[in-house]
DSSP file (Angstrom, degrees, kcal/mol; ACC not computed):
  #  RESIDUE AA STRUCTURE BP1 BP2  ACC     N-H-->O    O-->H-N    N-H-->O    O-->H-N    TCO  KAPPA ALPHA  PHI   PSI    X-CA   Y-CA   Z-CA
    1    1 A X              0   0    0      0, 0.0     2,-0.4     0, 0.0    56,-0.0   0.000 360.0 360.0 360.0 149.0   83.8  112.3  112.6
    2    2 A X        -     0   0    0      1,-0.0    56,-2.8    73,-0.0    57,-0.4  -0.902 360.0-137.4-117.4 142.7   82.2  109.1  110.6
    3    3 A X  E     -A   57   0A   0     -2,-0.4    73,-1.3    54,-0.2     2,-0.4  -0.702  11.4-157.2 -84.0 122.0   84.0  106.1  110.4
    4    4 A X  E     -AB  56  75A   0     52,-2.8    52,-2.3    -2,-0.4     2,-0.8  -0.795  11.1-149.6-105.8 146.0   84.6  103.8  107.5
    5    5 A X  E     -AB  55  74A   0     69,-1.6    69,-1.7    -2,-0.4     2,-0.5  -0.827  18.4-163.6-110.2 113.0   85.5  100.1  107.8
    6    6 A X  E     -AB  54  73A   0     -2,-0.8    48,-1.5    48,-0.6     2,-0.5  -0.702  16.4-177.3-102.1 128.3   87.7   99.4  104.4
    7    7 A X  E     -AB  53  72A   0     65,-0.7    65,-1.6    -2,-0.5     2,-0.5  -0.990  19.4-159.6-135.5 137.4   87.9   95.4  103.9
    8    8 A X  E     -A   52   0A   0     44,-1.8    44,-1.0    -2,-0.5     2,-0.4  -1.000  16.7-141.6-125.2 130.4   89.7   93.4  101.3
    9    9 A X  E     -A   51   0A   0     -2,-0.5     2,-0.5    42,-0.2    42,-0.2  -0.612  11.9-167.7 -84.4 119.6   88.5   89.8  100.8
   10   10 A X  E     -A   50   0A   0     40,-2.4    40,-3.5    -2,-0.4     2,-0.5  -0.898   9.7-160.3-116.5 151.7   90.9   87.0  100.1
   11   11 A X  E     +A   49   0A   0     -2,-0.5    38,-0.2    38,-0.2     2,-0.2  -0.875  45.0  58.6-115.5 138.0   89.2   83.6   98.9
   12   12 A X  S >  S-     0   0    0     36,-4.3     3,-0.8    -2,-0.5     4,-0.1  -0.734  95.6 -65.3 140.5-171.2   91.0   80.1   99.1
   13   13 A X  T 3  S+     0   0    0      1,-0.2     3,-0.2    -2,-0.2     4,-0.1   0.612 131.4  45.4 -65.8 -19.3   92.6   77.5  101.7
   14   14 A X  T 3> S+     0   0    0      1,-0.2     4,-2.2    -3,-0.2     5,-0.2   0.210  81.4 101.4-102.4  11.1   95.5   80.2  102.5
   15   15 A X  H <>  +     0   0    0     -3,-0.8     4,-2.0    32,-0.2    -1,-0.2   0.804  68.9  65.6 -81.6  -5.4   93.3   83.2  102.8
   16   16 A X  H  > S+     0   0    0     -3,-0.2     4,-0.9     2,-0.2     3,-0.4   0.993 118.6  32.7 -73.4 -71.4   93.3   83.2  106.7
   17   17 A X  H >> S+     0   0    0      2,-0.3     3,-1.8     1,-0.2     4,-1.5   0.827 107.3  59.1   6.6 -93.7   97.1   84.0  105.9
   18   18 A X  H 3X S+     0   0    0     -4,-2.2     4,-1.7     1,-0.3    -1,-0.2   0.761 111.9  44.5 -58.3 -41.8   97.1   85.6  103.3
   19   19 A X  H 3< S+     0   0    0     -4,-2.0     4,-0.4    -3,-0.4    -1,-0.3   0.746 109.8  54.5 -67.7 -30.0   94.9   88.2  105.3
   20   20 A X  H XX S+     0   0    0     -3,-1.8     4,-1.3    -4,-0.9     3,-0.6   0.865 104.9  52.6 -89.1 -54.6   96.7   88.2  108.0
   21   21 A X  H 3X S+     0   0    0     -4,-1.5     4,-2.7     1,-0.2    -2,-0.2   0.811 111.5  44.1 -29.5 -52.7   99.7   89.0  106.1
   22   22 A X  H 3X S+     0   0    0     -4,-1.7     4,-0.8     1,-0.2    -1,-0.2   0.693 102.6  69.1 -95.7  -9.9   98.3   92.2  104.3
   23   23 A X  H X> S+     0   0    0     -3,-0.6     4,-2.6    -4,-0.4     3,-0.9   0.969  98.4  55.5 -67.6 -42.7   96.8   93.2  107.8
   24   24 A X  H 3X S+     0   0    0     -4,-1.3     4,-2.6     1,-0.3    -2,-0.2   0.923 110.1  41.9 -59.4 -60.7  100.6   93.8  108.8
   25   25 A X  H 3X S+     0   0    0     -4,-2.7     4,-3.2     2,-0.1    -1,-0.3   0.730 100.5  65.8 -92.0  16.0  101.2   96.0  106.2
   26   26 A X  H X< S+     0   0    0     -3,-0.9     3,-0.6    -4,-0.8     5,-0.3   0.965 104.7  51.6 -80.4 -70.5   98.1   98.0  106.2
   27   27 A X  H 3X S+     0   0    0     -4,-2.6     4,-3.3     1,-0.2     5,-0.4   0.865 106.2  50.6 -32.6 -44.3   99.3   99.1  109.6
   28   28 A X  H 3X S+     0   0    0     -4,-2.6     4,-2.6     2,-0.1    -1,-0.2   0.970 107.7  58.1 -58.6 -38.7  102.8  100.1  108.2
   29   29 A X  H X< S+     0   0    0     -4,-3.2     3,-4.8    -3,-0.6     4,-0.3   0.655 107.0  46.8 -49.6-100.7  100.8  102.2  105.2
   30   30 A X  H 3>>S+     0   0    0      1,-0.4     4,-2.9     2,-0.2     5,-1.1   0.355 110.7  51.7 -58.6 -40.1   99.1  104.4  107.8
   31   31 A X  H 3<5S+     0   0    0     -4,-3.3    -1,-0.4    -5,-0.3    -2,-0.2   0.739 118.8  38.2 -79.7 -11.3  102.3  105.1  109.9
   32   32 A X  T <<5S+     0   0    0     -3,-4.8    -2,-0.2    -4,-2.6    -1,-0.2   0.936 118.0  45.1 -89.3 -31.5  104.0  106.1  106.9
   33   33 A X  T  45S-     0   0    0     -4,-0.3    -2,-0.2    -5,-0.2    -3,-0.2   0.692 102.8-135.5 -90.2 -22.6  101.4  107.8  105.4
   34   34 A X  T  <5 +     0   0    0     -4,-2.9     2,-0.4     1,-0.2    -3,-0.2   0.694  57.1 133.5  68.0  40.6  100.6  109.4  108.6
   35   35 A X      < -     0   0    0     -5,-1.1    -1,-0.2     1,-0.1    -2,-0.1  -0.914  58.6 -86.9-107.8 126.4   97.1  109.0  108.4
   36   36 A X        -     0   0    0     -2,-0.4     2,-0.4     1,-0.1    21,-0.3   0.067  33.9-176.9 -25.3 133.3   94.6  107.5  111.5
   37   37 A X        +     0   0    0     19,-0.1    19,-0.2     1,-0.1     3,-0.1  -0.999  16.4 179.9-129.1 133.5   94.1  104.4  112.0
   38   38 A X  S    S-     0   0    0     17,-4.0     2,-0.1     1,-0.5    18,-0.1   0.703  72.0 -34.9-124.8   5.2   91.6  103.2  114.7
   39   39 A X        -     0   0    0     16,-0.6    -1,-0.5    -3,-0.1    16,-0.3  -0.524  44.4-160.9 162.9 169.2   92.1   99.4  114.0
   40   40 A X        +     0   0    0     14,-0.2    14,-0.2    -2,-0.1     2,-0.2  -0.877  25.9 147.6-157.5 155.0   92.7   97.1  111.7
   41   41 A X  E     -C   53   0A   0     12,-1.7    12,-2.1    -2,-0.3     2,-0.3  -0.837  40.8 -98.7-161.3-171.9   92.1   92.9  111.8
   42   42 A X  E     -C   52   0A   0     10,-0.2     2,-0.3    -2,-0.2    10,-0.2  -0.931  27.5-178.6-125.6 145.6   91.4   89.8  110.4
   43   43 A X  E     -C   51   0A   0      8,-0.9     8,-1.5    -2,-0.3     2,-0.4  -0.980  18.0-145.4-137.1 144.2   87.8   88.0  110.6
   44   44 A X  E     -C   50   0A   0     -2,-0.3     6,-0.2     6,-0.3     3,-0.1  -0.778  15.4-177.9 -91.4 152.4   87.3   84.6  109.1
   45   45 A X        -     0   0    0      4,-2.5     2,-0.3     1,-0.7     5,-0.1   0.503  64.0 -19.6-142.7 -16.5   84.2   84.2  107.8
   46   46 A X  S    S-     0   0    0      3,-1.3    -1,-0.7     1,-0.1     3,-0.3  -0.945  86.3 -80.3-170.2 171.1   84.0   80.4  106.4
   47   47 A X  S    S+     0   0    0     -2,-0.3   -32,-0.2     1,-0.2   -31,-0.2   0.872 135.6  37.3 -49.2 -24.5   87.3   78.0  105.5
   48   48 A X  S    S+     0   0    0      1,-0.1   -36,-4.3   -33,-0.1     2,-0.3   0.727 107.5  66.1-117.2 -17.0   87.4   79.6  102.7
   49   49 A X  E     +A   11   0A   0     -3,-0.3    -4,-2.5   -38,-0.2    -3,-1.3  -0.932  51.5 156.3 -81.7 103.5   86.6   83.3  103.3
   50   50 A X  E     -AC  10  44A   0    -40,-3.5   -40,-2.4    -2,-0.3    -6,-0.3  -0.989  22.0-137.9-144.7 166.3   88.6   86.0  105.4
   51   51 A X  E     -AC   9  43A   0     -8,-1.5    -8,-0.9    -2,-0.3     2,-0.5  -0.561  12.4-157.0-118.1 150.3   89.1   89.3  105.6
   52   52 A X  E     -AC   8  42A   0    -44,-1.0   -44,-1.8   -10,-0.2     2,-0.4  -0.993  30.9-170.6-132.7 125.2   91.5   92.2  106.1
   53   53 A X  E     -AC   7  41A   0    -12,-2.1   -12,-1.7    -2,-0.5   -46,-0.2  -0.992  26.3-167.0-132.7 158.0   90.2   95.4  107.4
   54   54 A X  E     -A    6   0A   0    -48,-1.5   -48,-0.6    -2,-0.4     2,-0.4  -0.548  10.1-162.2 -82.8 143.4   91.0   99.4  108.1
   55   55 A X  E     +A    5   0A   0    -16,-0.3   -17,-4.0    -2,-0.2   -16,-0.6  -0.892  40.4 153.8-126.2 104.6   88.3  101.8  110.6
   56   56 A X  E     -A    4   0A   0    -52,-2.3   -52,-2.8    -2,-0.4   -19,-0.1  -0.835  52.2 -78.5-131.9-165.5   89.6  104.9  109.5
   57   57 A X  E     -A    3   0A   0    -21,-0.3     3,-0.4   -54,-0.2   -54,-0.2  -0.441  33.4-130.4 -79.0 155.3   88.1  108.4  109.2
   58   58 A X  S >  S+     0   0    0    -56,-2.8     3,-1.7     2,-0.2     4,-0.4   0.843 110.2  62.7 -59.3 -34.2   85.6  109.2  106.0
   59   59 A X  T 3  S+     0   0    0    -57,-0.4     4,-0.4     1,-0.3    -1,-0.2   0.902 102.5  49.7 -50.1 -38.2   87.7  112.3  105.3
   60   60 A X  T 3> S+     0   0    0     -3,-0.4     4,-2.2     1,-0.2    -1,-0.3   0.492  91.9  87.0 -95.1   2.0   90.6  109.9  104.7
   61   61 A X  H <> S+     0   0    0     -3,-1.7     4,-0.8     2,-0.2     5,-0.3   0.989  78.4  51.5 -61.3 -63.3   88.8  107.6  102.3
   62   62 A X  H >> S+     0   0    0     -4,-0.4     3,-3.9     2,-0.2     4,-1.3   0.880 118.7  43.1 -36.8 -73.2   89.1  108.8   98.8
   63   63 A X  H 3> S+     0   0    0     -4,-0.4     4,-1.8     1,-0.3    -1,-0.2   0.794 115.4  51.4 -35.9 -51.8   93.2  109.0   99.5
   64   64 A X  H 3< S+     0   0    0     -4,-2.2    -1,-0.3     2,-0.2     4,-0.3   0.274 105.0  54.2 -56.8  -4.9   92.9  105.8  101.1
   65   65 A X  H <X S+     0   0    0     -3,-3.9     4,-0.7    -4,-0.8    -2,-0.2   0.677 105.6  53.5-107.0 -35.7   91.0  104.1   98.1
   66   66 A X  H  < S+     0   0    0     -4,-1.3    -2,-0.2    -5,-0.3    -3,-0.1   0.948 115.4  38.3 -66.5 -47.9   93.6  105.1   95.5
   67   67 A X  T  < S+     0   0    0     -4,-1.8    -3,-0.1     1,-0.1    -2,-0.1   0.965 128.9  25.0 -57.1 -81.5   96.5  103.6   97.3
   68   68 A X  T  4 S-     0   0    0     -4,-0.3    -3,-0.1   -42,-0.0    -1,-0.1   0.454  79.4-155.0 -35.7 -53.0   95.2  100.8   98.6
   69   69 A X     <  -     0   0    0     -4,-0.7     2,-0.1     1,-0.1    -4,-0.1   0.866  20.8-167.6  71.7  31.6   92.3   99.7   96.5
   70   70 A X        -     0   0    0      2,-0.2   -62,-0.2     1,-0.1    -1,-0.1  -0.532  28.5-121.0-106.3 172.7   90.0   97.6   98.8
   71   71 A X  S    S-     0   0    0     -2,-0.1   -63,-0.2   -65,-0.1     2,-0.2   0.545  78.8 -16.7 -72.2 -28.4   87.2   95.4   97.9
   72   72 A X  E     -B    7   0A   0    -65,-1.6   -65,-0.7   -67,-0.0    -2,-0.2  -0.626  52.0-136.7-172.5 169.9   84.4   97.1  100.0
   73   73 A X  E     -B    6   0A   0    -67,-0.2     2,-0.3    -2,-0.2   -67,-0.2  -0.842   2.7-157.7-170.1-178.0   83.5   99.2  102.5
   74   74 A X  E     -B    5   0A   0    -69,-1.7   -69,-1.6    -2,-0.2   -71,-0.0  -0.943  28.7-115.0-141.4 103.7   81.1   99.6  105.3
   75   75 A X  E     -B    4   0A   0     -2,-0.3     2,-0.4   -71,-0.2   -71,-0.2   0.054  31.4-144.4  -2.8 130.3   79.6  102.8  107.3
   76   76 A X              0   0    0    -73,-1.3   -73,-0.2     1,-0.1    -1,-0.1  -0.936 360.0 360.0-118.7 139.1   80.9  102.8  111.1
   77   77 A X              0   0    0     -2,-0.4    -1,-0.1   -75,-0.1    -2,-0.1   0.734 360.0 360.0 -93.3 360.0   78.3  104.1  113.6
């Protein structure tokens, strides 16, 4: 099965937060939703850039893109 890595970007002095924050309930979606999850984080990427991400299955994207709505995503090998 191919993996996709689903990121939303938050921009400012709080996004390290703010990402951190939305990582928390991205976990809760999946156990309600009862969909795989095969991890989820935060990455900083400058003071002012960070990141929230999902690795879930490709099958599960489209569902996962209406709910959710994230900025990006990226191909998992």
């Amino acid at each position: 099965m191919k993996k996709i890595k689903i990121i939303w970007d938050f921009r400012g002095p709080v996004s390290q937060k703010i990402a951190e924050h939305h990582e928390k309930h991205l976990q809760e979606f999946f156990k309600i939703e009862n969909k795989k999850l095969y991890e989820s984080g935060t990455e900083k990427l400058t003071e002012m850039h960070c990141i929230a991400y999902s690795i879930i299955d490709k099958s599960d994207l489209d569902h996962i893109k209406i709910k959710l709505k994230p900025n990006r995503a990226q191909l998992i090998n």
